[in-house]
C-alpha positions as CSV (number, residue, x, y, z in Angstrom):
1,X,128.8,35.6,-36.0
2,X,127.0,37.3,-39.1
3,X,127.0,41.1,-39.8
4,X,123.3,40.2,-40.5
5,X,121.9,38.4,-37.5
6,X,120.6,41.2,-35.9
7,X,118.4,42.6,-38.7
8,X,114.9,41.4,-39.1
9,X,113.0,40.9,-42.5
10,X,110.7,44.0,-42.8
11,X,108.0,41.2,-44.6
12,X,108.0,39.4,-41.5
13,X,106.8,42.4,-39.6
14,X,104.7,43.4,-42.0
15,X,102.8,39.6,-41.2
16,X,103.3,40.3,-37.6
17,X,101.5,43.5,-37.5
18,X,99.1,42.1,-40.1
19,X,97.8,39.1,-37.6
20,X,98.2,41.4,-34.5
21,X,95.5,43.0,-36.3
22,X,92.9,40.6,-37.5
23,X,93.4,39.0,-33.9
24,X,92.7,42.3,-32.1
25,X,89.5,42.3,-34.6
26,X,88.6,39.0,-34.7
27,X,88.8,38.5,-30.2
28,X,88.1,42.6,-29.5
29,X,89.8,43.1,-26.5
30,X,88.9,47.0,-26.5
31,X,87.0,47.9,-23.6
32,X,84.3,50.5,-23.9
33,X,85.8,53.8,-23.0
34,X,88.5,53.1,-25.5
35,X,88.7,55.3,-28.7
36,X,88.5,52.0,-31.0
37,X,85.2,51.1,-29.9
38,X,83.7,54.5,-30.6
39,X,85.1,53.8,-34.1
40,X,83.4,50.8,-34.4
41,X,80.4,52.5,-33.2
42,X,80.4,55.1,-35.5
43,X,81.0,52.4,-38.4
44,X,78.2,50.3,-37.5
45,X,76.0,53.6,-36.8
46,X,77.3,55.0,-40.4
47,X,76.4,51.9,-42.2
48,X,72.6,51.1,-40.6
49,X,72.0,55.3,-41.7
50,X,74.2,55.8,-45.3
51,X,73.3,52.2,-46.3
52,X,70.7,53.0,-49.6
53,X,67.4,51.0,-49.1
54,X,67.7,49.5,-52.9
55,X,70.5,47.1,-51.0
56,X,68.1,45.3,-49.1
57,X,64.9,45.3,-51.3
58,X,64.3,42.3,-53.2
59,X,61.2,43.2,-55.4
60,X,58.9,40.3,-56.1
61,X,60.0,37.0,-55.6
62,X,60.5,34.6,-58.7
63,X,58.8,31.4,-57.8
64,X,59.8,29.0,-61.3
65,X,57.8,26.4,-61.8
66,X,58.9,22.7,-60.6
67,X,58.1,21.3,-64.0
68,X,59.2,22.4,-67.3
69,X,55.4,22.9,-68.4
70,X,54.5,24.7,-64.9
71,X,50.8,23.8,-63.8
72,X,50.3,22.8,-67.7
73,X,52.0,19.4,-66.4
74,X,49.4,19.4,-63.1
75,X,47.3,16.3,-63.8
76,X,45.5,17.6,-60.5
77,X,44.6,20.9,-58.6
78,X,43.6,21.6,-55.5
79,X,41.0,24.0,-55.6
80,X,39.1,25.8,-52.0
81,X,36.5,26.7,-51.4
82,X,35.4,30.0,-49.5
83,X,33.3,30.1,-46.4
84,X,30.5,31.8,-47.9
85,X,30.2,29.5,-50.8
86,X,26.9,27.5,-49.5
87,X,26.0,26.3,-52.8
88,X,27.6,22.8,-54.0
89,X,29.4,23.6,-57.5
90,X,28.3,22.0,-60.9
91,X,31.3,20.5,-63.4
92,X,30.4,23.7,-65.5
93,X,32.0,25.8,-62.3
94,X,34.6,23.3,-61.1
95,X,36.1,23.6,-64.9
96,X,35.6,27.6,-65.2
97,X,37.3,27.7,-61.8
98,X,40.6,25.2,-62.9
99,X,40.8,27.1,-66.3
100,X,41.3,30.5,-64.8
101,X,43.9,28.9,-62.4
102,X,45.9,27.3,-65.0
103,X,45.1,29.8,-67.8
104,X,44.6,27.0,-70.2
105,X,40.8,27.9,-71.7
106,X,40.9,24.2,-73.6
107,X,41.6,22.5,-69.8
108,X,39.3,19.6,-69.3
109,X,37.9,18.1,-66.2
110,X,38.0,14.5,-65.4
111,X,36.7,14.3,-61.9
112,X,36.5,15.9,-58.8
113,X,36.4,15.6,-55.3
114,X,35.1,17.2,-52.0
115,X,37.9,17.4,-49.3
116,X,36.0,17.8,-45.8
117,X,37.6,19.1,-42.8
118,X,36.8,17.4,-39.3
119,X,33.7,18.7,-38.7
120,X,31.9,18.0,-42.1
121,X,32.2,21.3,-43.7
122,X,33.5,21.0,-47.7
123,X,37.0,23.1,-48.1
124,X,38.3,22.2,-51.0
125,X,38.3,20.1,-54.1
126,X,40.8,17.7,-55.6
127,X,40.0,18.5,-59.1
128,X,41.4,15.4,-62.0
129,X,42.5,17.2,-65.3
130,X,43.8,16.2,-68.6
């Protein structure tokens, strides 16, 4: 019989206590009137109150356009129309109305036209640009 047999590797307990642990952690077999759940209480109570707000803002949202060119590429828009609108638009307001949308003052418009909803009433139009 070895001299040695008898003497564990501290590593290995090390490891033992280690996954005692994150199983005790991980399966929480603490009942509620022990002291470790009033630590985790006061954890989860520090963080929601000392956490700074910056954390969790995200500012404005980035939305990139699909296309390289962005709606310079859009061959058509979809412009609506308002409800108090009552007036049917000429080309000369169809165009004004795509240019400031695109911000291209040179935009040209093809065509255009009225999308009705079920009942008859015009709300928007599918405007053709080049």
């Amino acid at each position: 019989m070895s001299v040695f047999s008898g003497i564990r590797h501290p590593t290995s307990d090390i490891y033992f206590m280690l996954w005692r642990v994150l199983k005790n952690v991980a399966f929480w077999p603490y009942g509620r009137t022990t002291w470790q759940y009033d630590v985790l209480c006061v954890a989860i109570l520090a963080f929601v109150f000392l956490t700074p707000k910056s954390w969790f803002e995200r500012g404005k949202l980035s939305c990139p356009p699909a296309h390289q060119k962005g709606l310079e590429a859009a061959q058509k828009l979809l412009i609506r129309t308002s409800v108090s609108a009552l007036a049917q638009p000429d080309a000369h307001d169809i165009e004004r109305c795509a240019r400031s949308i695109t911000g291209r003052p040179g935009l040209r418009v093809k065509g255009w036209r009225e999308l009705k909803s079920t009942d008859g009433r015009t709300v928007a139009f599918e405007v053709d640009t080049e």
